[in-house]
N, C-alpha and C positions, 0 to 999 in steps of 0.2 A: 504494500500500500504506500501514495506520498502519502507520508505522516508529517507533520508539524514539529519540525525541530525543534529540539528545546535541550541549549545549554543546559550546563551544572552550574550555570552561575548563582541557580535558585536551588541549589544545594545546601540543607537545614534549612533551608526557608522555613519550614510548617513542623518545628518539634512541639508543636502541642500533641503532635500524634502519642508523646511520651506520658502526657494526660490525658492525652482522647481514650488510653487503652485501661487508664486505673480508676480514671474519676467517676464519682456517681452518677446518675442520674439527675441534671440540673434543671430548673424552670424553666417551664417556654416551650419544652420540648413536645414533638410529637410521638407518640405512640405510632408504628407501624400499624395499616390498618389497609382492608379494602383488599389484601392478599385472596388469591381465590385458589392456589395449587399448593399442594406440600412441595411442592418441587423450586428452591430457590433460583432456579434459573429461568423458571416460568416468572414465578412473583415479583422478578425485577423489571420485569417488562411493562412497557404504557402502552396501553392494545386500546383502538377505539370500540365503544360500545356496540355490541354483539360480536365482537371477535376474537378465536378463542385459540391459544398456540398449545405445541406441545413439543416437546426437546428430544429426540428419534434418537440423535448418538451424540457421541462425544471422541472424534477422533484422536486427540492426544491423547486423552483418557484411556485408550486402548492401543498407544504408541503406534498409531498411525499418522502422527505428523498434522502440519497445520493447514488447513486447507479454505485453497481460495476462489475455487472455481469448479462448475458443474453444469452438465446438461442430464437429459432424461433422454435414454434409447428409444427405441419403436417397440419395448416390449415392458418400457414403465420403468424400468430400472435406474436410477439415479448413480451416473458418472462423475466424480470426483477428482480432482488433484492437488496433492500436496504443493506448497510454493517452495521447496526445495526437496521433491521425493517422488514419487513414484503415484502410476493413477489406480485407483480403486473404482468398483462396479457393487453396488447393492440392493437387495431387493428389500424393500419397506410395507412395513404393514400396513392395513387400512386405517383411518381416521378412526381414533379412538381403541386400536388395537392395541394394546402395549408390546405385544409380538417383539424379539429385537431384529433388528434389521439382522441380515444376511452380508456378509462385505466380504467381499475377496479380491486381492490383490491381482490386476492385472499383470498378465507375462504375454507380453509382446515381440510377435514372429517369434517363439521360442526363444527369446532372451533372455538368461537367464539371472543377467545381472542385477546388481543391487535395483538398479534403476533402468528398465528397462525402457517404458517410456513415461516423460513429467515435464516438473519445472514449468507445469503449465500455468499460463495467466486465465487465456480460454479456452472452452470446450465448447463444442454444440455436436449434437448429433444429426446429420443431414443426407438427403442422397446417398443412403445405407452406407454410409460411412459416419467414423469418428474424426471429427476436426478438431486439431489441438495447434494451440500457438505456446508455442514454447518460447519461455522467457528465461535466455540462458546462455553464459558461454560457457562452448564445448571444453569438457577437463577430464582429468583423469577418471572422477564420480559418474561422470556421464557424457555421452561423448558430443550427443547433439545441443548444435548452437539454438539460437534464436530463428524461428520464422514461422512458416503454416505449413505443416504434413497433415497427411489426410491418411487413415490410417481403416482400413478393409477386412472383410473376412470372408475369402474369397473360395473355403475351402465347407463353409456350413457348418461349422463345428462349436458358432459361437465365440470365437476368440479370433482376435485381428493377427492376422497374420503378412499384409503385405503395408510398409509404408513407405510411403512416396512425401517425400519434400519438394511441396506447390511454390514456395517462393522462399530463401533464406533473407532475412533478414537483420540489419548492424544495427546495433540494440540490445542490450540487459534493462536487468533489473528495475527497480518500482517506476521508473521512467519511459520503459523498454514498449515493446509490443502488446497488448494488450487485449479484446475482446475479440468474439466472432459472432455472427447475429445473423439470421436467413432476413430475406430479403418477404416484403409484405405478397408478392406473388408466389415467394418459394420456389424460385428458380436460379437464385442466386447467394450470394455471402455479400456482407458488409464486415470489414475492419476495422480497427483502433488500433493506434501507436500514441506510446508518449511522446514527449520534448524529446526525447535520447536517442530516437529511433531516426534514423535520417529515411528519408521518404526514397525507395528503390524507385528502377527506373520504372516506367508508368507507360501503357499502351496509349492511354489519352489521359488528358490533364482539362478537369471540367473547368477549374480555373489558374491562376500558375503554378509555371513551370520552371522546369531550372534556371532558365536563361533568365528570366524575370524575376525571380527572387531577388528582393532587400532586404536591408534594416529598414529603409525610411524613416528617419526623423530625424529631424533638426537637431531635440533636445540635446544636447551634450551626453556621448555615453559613458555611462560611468559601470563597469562591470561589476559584477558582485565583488565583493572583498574576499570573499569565502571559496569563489573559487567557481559558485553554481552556473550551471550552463554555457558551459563554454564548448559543448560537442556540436549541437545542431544551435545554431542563431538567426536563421535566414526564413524560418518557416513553420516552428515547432510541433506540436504533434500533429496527429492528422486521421483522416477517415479516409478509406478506399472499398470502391464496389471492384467484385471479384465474383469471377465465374465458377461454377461448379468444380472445376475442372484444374484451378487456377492458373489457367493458358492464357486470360486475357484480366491485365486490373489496369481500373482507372479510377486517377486520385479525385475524391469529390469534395473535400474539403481540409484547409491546413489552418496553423496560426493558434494553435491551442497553447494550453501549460504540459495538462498531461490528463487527460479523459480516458478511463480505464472502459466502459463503456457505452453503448450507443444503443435505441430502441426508437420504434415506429409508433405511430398513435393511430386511430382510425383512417384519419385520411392518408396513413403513407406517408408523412412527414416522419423525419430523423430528428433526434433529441441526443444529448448530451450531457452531461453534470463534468465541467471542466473544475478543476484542482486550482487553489490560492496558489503562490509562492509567500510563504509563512514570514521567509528571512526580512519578506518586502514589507510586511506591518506596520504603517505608522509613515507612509511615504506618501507620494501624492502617484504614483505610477502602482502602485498594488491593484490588485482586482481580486476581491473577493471570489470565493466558490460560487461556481456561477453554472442557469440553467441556458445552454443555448441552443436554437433553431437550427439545424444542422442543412442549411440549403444547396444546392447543387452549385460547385464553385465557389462557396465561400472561403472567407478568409477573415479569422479570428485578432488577430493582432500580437500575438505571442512573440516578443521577441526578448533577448538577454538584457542584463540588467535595469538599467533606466529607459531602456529603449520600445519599451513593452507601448503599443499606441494608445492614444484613448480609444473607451468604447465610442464619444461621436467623431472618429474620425469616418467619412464617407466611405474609406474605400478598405473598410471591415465590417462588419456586424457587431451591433451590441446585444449581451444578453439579453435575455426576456424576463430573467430574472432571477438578481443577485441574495445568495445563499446566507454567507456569511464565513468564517473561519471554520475549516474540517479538511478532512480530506476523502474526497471522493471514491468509490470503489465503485459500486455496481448500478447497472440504469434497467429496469426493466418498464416491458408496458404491461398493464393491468388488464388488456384484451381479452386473454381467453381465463382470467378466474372467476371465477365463483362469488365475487362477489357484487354487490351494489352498485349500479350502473356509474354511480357516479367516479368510483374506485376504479371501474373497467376501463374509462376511459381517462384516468389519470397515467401519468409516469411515475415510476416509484426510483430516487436516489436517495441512493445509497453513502451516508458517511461513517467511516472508519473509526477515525480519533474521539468522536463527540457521541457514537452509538446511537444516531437516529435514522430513521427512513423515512424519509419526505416525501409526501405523495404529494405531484405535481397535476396541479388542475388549469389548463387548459381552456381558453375561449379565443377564437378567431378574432385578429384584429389585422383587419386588410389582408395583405396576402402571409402573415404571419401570424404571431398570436400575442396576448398578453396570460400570466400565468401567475398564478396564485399559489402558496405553498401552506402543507398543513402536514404540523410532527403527526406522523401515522400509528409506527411503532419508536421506543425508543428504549433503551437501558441504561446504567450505568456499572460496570463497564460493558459495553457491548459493540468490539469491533466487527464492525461488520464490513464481508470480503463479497460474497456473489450471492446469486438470489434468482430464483427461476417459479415460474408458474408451472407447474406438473400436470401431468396430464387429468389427477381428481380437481383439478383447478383451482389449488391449494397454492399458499405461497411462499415457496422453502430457501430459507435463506442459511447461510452459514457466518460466522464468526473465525477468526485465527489470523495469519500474516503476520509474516516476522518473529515466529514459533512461537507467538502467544497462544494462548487455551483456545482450544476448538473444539465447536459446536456446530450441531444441522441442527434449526427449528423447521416444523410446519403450522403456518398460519392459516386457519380459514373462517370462516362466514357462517354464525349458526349451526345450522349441520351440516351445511355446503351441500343446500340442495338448489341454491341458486341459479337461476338459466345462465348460462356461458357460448349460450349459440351464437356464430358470429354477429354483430351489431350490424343494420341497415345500413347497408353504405351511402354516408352523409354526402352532397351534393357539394362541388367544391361550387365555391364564392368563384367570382367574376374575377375577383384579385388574386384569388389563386391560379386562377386558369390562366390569366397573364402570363404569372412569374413562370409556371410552369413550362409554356409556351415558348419564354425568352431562354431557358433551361436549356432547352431542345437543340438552341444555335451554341450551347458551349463545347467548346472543346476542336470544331474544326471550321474552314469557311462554308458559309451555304451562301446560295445565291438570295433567297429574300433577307438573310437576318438584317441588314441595315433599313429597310422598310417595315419592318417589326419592329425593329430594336430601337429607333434614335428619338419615333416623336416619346419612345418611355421615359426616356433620360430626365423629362423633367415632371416625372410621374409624382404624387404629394405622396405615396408609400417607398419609401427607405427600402425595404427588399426588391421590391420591382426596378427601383433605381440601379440598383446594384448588378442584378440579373441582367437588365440591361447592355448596361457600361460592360461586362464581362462578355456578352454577346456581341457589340462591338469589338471587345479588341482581339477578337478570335477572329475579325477576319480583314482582309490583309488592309495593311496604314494607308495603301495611297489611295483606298478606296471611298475613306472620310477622314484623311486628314484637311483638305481641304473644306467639309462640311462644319469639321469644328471653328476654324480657323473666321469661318461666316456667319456662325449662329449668331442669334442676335437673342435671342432669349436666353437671361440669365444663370440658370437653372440647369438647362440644357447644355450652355456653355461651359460651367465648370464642371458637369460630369463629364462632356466629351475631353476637357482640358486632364482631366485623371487620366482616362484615356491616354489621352495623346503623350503624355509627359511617360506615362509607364512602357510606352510601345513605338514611341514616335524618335525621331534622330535630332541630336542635338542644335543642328542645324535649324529650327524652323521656332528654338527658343525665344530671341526676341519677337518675331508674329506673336508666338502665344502669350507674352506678357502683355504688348501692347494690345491683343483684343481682353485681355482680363479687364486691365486696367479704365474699359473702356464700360464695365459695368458700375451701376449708379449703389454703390456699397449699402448706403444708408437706407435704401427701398428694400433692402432684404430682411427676412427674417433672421434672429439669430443664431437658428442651424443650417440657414443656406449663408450666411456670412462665415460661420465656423467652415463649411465645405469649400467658401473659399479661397481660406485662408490656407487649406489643406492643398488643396490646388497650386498654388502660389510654392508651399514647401515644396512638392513630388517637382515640380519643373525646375527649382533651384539644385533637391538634392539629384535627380534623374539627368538632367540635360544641362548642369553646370552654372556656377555661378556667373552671373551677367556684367556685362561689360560698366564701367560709370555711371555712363546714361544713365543707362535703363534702372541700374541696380537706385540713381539716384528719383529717379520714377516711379517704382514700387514705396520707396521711404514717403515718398511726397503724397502718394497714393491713401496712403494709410496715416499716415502721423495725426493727422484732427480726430480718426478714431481711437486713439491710445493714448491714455486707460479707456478702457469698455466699462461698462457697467456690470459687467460678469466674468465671475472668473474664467470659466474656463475660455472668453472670448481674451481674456490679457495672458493667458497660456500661451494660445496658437498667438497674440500678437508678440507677444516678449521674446518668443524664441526664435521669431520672423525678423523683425527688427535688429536685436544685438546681432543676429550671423551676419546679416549684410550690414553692419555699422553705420546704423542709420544715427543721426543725427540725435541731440537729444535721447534715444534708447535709453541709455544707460542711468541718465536723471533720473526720467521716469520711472526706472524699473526699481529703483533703489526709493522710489519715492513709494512705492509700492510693495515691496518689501517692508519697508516700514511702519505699515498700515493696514495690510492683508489680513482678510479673516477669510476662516472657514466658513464655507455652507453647511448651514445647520445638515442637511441630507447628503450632505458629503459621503459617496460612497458608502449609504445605505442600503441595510441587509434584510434580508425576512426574520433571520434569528441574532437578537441584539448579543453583541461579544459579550458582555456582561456574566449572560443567562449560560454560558458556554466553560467558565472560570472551572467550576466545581466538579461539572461533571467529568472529567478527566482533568485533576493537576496537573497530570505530566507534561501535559501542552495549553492548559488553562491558564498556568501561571505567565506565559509570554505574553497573554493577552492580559494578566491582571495590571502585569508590570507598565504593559505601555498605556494602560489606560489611567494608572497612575499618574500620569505625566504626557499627556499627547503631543504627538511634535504638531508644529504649525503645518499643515501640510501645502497652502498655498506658496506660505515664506519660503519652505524648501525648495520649491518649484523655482520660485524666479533664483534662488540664488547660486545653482546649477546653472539657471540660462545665463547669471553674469559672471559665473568661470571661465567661460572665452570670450570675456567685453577686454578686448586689450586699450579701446582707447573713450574718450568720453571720462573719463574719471578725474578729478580732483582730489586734493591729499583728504580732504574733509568725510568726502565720500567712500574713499577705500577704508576709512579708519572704521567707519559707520558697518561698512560689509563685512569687513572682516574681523570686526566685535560679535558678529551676528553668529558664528562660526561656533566661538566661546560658549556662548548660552546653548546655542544649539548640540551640543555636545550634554548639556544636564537631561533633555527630552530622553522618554525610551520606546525605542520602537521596537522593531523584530530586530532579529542575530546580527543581521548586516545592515542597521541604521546608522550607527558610527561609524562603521567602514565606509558608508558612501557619503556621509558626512565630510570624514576626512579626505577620502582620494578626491574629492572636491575640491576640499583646502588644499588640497597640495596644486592641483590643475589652477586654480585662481593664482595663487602665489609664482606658477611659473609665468603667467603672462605679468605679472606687477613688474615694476621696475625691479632689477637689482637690487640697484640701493637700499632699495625699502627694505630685500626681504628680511632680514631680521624683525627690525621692528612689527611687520605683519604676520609674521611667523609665532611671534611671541604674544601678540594682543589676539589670533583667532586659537590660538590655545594648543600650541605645540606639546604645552606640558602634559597637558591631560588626552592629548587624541588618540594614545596608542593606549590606553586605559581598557579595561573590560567594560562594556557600556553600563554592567551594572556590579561594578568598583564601586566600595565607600567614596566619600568626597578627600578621604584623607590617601594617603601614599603604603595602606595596608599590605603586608607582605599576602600573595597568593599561596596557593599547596605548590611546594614543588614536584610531587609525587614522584614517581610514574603512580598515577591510581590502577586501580581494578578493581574487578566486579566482583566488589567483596560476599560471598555467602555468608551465613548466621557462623558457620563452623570455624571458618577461615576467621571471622571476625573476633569470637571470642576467643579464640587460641591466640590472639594476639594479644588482646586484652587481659586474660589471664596470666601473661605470662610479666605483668607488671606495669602500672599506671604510676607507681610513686615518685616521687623526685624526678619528676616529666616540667617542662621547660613551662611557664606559666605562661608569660610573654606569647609564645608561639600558641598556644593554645586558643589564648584570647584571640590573635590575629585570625584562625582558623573560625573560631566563632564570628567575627567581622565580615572576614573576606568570603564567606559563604551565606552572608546576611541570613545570619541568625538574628543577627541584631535591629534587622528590618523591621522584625514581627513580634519579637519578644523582650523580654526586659529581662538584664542578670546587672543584680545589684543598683536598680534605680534608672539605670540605661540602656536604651532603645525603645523599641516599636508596642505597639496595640493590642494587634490584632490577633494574637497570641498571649499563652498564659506566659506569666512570670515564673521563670528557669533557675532562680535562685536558688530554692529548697528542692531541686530536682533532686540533689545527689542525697537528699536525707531519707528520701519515699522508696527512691526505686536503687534496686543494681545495676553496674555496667551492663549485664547480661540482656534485663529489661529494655535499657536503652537500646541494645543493638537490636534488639529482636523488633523494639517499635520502628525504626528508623529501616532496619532491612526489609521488613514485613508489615508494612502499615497499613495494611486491608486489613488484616487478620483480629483485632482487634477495635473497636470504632465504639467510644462513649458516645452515647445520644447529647451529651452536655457541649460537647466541643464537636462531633459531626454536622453533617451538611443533611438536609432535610428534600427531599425532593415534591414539590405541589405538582400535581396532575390536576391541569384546571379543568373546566366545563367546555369550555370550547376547544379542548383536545388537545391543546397546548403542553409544556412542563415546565417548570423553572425550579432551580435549584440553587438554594444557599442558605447559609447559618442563622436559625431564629434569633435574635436579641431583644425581642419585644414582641407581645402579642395583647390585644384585648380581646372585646369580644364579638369586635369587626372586623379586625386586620389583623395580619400577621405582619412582624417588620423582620427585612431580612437584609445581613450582609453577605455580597457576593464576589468582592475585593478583598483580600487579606492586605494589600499595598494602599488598599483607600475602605479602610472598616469604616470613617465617616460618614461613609456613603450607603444611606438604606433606603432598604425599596419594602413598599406597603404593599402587599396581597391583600387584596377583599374576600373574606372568608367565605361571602354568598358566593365566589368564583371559584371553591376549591373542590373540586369530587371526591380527592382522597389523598393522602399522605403516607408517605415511608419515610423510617430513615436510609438517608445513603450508603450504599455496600461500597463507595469509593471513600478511602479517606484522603483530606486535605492535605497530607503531606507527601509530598513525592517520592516514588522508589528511589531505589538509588543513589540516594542522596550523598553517600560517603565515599560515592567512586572515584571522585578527585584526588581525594589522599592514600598516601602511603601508609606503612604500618607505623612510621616514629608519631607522623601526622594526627594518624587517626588516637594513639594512645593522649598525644598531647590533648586533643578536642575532648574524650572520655575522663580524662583528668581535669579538666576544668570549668565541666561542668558539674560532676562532682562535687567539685571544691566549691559550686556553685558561686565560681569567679571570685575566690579568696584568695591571695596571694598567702596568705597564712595558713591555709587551712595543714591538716596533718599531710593530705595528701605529697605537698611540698616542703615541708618542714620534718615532716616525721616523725613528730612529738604528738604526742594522745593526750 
């Protein structure tokens, strides 16, 4: 699965977990309640009303390894693959059977190795055969790489006996290759590949293709710090239709993060649940987990670090609707189950990290849609890996990736006696049929497509636009380069101008500025003024920067509109401006910098981060921390765009930007917020004078930039470890073997520099939101400690745990009661901002549990070494006494 990275820098963050596991029962709390199964892996589950699950196996349980992917044969049997093992085949009992399944390990073409065949992401059963995409490079364990084999049993005996490798493909891991999916006629395969996977070569390209690939954008790149994506940049992941056979694939859509997979809705349209990048949190270029329309020729915007496009740039698609922070794993459609129409015709995504399943509902707007989302199923912890509709029209999902616990549930509907005959085939819209239509010219030239295609271009529907412009430039330049060159309609004009800048010869540059320039800017709306402003970049970055004139033409063009009155219109202006060294830019942009706020909807989700904190720490706490402290996300925008203003500045002005650097170094975002903070400062500082750079080296905050971004404010010595993934056994053999006369100083530092000190208080000093650690060492043994701290699920006081509400409207939220009457519930959901409570209205609550997650994170001592971790168990202890026996050795 992409999971949500999450340093150790919030390592001891949460040792209340060392009272959550002894303390009594405290006020305020709830009682566990509403539970309907003996089976705790049922009871954690949030099922909407009439639907009812049941937990069939448990494959680690039974050292079958962790499993992330499954289809259903033609004889009902449920196909399975571990994500680093070997595939299994089971027969499952009826609904309500307790029967145990049947599971036997497949042996493929008589192989009879460990791993004969796996590593799969997906499966589907199709065309009496088994299709497997393997996610994997070939090694000693196993021999086959990454691609799509199709795998037969050509002899009747029930076991696959003959396999053929349909396309290999370059690509691993949670990045790599990804689903397989029958096409809505059942005549064909549809794929999924992540960012990692580079797109093989391709029979037809519904939209681009190699030769056409960019980065596009203006903004300044600034790569990750950390190193992410730097394999594919040009086009990231992508979807391909592929024939039975797989003799013939063509790519139908690129520009993703990493979408694991892909599903149909009634009309035949393709969906998607594409992946955050986590590390970007707290930026103005992040994009939420997001639902998108998967249309013929699209193209998403994915690209490496700051380069990722906006969603309104014209020549991507923007979602239909953004998720919030998780990480994606499986998409299915609700077609053929058994349940409630309105269920049937949702999308069901799938997230990993945060244990929900989102049913995605659907309503037609123009030739796309708008889409509503609602927690269906959820748990805590409940990673969830794949998920299929079975043939009793039940809906089985699994749990595991990344050899966590695995699990097969099946969900269904009353007694799932519900109709599941195919649904009346809905009548497409007039706007569908359009886009459809324009669909048909991509990929090669036809003779009408430009008498179809051009009067679309200034169609008021955003997908038809798009469908369009790709239908044009499929066929050949000199057939309407000259139509662009003459429109006179607005609208028209700058899509054909996308067009022509993406497919046209540098050559015919200045034409295309002077007819831009020739439209009345202030008449437009301001998403056709953003498109053409978009316009204006692809011909600058596509066909080269312009000669004085002209370049001083564009400046003059625009300067009375800048500042806009919206941001994201002084985005596309600011990064327009400083590249060609317009006049004034740089005042302005610093004048605005200085000033900037966020839009309250700024990158607004279906599921508020807040709500998201508790139920998984392990990657909850990135989003506590930076919500702790939001960076500015406008500021940061323009002050990347004045990293390559070499001229236009004043000493007055640099001091002002590069102050701004300083403070901006206190914000927290995700992992790589200070890394691209600083690769910034350093890019700004190479264009400043020499002379300066000292002086501006030292006021944007040299001292601090190479800092952990969540370092105390003081100069706290770190672990030097080497750490490791200390076990309870390994831990205490350590610890047994002596804590006394252990270094105090360093102990304390360890407690700092893993903000302990964030949350807790030892001896009058630090944090909240956690219990006071002082008298820890008087209650509990080292032993306690380690077992809470290595093992902190295992244990969970209702006084210090997290509380999960299951409201009435189907919803869930979770976090720490601190007040209740006998209308509200008050809850914190921040351990970095316990200030901050949120009121439940109790008329809103259906039912209550305590959480089976606790607030403090695994692993938290993986950082140190064994002198480390003795000094940190010694002084707490001493419960921060520099006197105590532990160091002095007097009783």
């Amino acid at each position: 699965m992409q999971v949500n990275n999450y340093s150790l820098k919030l390592s001891l963050l949460s040792l209340m977990a060392l009272f959550v596991m002894f303390s009594c029962k405290g006020p305020g709390t709830e009682k566990k309640d509403g539970a309907q199964n003996a089976n705790p892996k049922i009871d954690k589950l949030k099922l909407p009303t009439g639907f009812h699950a049941e937990h069939l196996f448990g494959p680690s349980e039974n050292g079958d390894g962790s499993w992330v992917a499954m289809t259903f044969d033609d004889k009902g049997r449920l196909i399975a693959s571990d994500q680093y093992g070997t595939l299994y085949r089971m027969q499952l009992a009826p609904i309500g059977d307790t029967t145990p399944p049947k599971v036997e390990k497949l042996i493929i073409a008589k192989d009879t190795a460990a791993v004969s065949m796996g590593y799969a992401h997906g499966l589907l059963y199709a065309f009496n055969s088994l299709y497997v995409m393997i996610n994997h490079r070939s090694d000693d364990k196993f021999s086959k790489g990454s691609g799509l084999y199709r795998l037969q049993d050509t002899d009747g005996d029930d076991q696959f006996d003959k396999v053929t490798l349909l396309k290999a493909l370059e690509g691993e891991g949670e990045h790599g290759p990804h689903s397989i999916i029958l096409s809505p006629d059942k005549q064909s395969l549809y794929v999924v590949a992540g960012n990692f996977t580079k797109i093989p070569q391709m029979d037809n390209y519904a939209g681009s293709g190699p030769s056409n690939w960019q980065i596009d954008n203006l903004f300044p790149l600034v790569k990750d710090p950390n190193g992410h994506d730097d394999v594919v940049n040009t086009h990231g992941g992508w979807v391909a239709h592929v024939d039975s056979t797989g003799s013939k694939w063509e790519l139908i859509s690129s520009g993703f993060r990493n979408p694991y997979d892909i599903a149909f809705n009634e009309y035949g349209d393709l969906f998607t649940y594409d992946s955050d990048m986590e590390w970007d949190f707290g930026t103005p270029w992040y994009r939420p987990t997001r639902i998108c329309h998967v249309t013929n020729g699209s193209e998403f915007g994915w690209r490496q670090g700051t380069d990722k496009w906006a969603p309104y740039f014209p020549d991507n698609l923007p979602a239909i609707l953004n998720i919030g922070q998780g990480s994606p794993t499986n998409v299915v459609s609700g077609l053929d189950a058994r349940f409630p129409e309105k269920y049937r015709k949702a999308i069901f995504a799938f997230d990993w990290s945060f244990g929900i399943i989102y049913a995605i509902h659907l309503e037609r707007d123009g030739s796309s849609y708008k889409a509503k989302g609602e927690e269906f199923i959820s748990g805590a912890p409940l990673p969830l890996t794949d998920g299929v509709i079975g043939p009793d029209g039940a809906l089985y999902f699994m749990t595991g990736g990344r050899r966590l616990e695995s699990d097969l549930y099946r969900v269904y509907y009353k007694d799932n006696k519900e109709d599941n005959s195919p649904l009346t085939a809905p009548a497409l819209s007039e706007e569908q049929k359009i886009r459809r239509q324009l669909e048909a010219y991509h990929g090669a030239p036809k003779a009408d497509a430009l008498a179809v295609a051009w009067p679309q271009l200034k169609s008021s529907d955003q997908f038809i636009r798009f469908a369009a412009r790709i239908a044009v430039e499929h066929q050949p330049v000199n057939e309407w380069q000259e139509k662009v060159l003459q429109e006179k309609d607005p609208v028209a004009l700058t899509q054909g101008a996308i067009a022509l800048a993406r497919q046209g010869k540098p050559a015919v540059k200045n034409q295309l500025i002077a007819a831009l320039t020739t439209i009345d800017y202030a008449a437009l709306s301001e998403s056709q003024q953003l498109d053409l402003l978009r316009a204006f970049e692809l011909v600058l970055l596509r066909m080269g920067k312009p000669d004085a004139a002209m370049t001083a033409r564009i400046a003059a063009y625009f300067d009375a509109h800048y500042p806009a009155k919206t941001n994201n219109l002084n985005r596309s202006l600011s990064k327009l401006l400083v590249y060609i060294d317009a006049p004034k830019a740089v005042d302005k942009t610093m004048s605005l910098l200085a000033t900037a706020k966020d839009d309250a909807d700024d990158q607004k989700t279906l599921t508020n981060s807040s709500d998201l904190i508790m139920r998984n720490p392990q990657y909850g706490m990135d989003i506590a921390g930076m919500l702790s402290k939001v960076p500015p996300f406008q500021q940061t925008y323009y002050a990347i765009v004045l990293s390559q203003a070499k001229n236009g500045w004043t000493p007055e002005l640099r001091d002002k930007y590069f102050g701004w650097f300083y403070t901006a170094f206190s914000y927290k975002g995700g992992h790589s917020f200070r890394g691209f903070i600083n690769n910034t400062r350093k890019t700004a500082l190479a264009n400043a004078p020499k002379a300066d750079f000292a002086h501006l080296n030292t006021i944007s905050g040299d001292s601090i930039s190479n800092r952990s971004g969540f370092q105390m404010a003081d100069d706290a010595p770190q672990p030097k470890g080497p750490g490791r993934r200390w076990k309870m056994e390994d831990a205490v053999a350590v610890i047994d073997s002596g804590i006394n006369n252990r270094n105090f100083e360093n102990g304390k530092a360890m407690f700092a520099a893993s903000l302990c000190i964030s949350c807790h208080t030892m001896k009058g000093e630090g944090g909240v939101a956690g219990p006071d650690l002082t008298q820890l060492g008087t209650r509990f043994s080292p032993k306690d400690m380690l077992e809470a701290i290595i093992e902190p699920n295992k244990t969970i006081s209702d006084q210090y745990g997290s509380t999960v509400f299951f409201l009435k409207d189907g919803s869930s939220v979770t976090g720490r009661i601190v007040n209740q009457d006998n209308e509200n519930y008050s809850i914190s959901q921040n351990p970095f901002a316990p200030q901050i409570v949120r009121s439940i209205a109790k008329k809103d609550v259906e039912r209550t549990r305590v959480s089976d997650v606790s607030p403090m994170l695994p692993g938290m001592i993986n950082r140190l070494n064994s002198d480390e971790l003795r000094d940190l168990i010694a002084y707490l202890m001493a419960g921060g006494n520099k006197d105590s026996e532990i160091y002095t050795g007097k009783k």
